[in-house]
C-alpha positions, -999 to +999 in steps of 0.1 A: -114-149+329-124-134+295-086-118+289-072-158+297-101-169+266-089-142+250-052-150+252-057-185+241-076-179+214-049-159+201-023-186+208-043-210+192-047-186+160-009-186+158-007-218+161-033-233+133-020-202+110+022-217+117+014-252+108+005-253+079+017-282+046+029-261+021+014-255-009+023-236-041-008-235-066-018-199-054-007-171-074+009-143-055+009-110-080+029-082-060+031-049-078+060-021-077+049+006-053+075+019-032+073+018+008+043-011+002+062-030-025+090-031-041+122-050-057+155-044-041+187-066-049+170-093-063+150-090-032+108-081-029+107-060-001+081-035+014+058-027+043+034-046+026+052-073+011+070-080+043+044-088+058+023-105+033+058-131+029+060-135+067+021-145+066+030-170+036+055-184+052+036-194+080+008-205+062+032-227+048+031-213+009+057-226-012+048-200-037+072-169-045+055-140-050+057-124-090+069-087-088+053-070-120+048-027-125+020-009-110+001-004-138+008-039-152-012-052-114-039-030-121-047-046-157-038-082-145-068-072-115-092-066-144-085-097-162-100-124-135-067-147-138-077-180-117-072-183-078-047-154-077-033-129-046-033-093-056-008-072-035-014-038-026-050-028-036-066-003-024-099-010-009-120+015-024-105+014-056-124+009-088-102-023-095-117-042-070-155-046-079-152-083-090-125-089-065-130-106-031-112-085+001-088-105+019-073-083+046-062-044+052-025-039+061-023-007+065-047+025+063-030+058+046-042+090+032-042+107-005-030+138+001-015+175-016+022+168-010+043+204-010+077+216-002+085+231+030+109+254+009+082+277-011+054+294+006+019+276-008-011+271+008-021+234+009-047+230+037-079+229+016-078+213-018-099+247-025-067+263-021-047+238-042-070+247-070-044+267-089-018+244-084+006+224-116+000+191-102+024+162-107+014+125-100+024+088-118+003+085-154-023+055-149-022+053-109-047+056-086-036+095-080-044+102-116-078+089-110-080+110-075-071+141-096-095+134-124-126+130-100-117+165-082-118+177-117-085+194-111-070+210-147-035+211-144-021+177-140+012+164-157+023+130-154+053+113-152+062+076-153+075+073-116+075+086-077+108+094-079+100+119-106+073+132-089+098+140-057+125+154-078+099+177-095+087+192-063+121+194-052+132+213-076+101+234-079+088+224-110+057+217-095+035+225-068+018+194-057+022+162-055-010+135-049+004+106-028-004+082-001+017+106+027+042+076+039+046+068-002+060+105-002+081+103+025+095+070+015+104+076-021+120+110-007+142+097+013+152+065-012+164+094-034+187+112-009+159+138-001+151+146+034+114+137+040+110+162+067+108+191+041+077+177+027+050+192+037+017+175+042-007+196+030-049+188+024-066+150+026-078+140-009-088+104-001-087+077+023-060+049+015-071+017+028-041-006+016-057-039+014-050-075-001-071-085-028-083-125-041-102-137-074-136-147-067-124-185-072-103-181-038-126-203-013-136-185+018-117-210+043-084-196+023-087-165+033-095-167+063-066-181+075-046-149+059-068-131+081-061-155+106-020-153+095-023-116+095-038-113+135-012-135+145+019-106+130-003-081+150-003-101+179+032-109+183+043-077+170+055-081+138+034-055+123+047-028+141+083-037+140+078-038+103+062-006+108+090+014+127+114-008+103+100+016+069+090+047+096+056+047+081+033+068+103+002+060+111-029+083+111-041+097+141-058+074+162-045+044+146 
C-alpha cells in the first residue's frame, strides 16, 4: 500500500513540476566549468547544465540561461544581483554564505590528480607534501590548496592547462573534482584512464544556488523539477551520457 502512495506521489510531482506557464524574469547565471558546465557550438552543455535546462523546461522557464567564466560566477555570487540562479556552486564553498541552497546535483571529490606514467606517491596528502602543484588561479582548488597550506602551487588560467602540464610532467599534482579531471582529459585527446586518483582533499557537493529574494515556493518546485529527472531516469542517463562516476556508495 505505501509503495502505490509512494508511486503516486511521485507521478503527481512530475506532473505539477511539467505544467507549468512559462515565465522568464528569473536569472539563470551558468558558469564555464567543464563536465558541469560548459559552451560547446553555440550550445550550453554539461552534466549540470543538462540537467538544470531539462528541469527549466519543465518548469516552464522561458529564460536562457547566461554562460559567463568561472571566476566571473564567483564575483557575480558575491554581488547579491536580484532573484538570480547560480549554476554550479559548491555547497560548502565560501561563496555561498548569503546565498539560499536550491538543490545538489551531483556529489564529487577534491582530490591529488597524478599520472599513471611517473612513479609518485599520492595516497595521503602527507605524502603530496613535496609536490609542484598545478591548479586554475581564483578557483575553488586554489582555495583547497591555500587552507592545506601547501607551498608550491602555480596557477594557470584553465583545466586544460592543468592536464597538459601533468601530462607532460611539468607537474606533479593536480587539485580537481575527480570526474572534472577525467573530463577535461579526455576533451583534449588525453586518455583519462592514465590519471591516477590519488588522496581526498575535500568533499564536492555540486549544488544549485538562489539570491535570498528567490521565494521558498520557487524552489521548491526545482527540487520538486529535479526528483522528477531522478525518478524517470534522466539523471542517470545524463550521468552515463558524460561517464561521470559516482563515489562509492552513491
Amino acid at each position: 500500500m505505501q509503495k502505490h502512495l509512494l508511486i503516486h506521489l511521485l507521478i503527481a510531482i512530475v506532473l505539477v513540476v511539467t505544467y507549468q506557464p512559462a515565465r522568464a524574469d528569473y536569472r539563470i547565471v551558468v558558469g564555464e566549468s567543464g563536465i558541469y558546465c560548459h559552451s560547446e557550438n553555440g550550445k550550453i552543455i554539461g552534466v549540470m547544465c543538462d540537467l538544470a535546462q531539462e528541469m527549466m523546461k519543465r518548469m516552464g522557464y522561458a529564460t536562457k540561461m547566461q554562460i559567463v567564466p568561472h571566476r566571473r560566477l564567483k564575483a557575480m555570487m558575491k554581488m547579491k544581483a536580484a532573484e538570480t540562479f547560480y549554476i554550479p556552486s559548491s555547497r560548502n564553498g565560501s561563496n555561498n554564505n548569503d546565498l539560499q541552497y536550491v538543490v545538489e546535483m551531483l556529489e564529487d571529490d577534491y582530490v591529488v590528480v597524478t599520472s599513471t606514467k611517473f612513479n609518485a606517491d599520492s595516497s595521503t596528502i602527507q605524502s603530496t607534501a613535496k609536490f609542484q602543484y598545478v591548479c586554475i588561479l581564483g578557483g575553488s582548488e586554489a582555495e583547497i590548496l591555500a587552507k592545506q597550506i601547501l607551498p608550491n602551487i602555480d596557477s594557470t588560467s584553465s583545466q586544460e592547462e592543468c592536464a597538459k602540464k601533468l601530462d607532460f610532467g611539468r607537474t606533479e599534482g593536480w587539485v580537481s573534482t575527480w570526474n572534472g579531471a577525467r573530463y577535461t582529459a579526455k576533451s583534449i585527446g588525453l586518455d583519462p584512464n592514465t590519471l591516477k586518483r590519488g588522496a581526498k582533499v575535500m568533499d564536492a557537493h555540486l549544488v544549485v544556488v538562489a539570491t535570498p529574494d528567490v521565494p521558498k515556493a520557487e524552489i521548491e518546485k526545482w527540487q520538486a523539477a529535479f526528483e522528477s529527472l531522478k525518478v524517470d531516469g534522466t539523471v542517470n542517463r545524463v550521468f552515463r551520457q558524460y561517464d561521470v562516476q559516482l563515489k562509492s556508495g552513491d
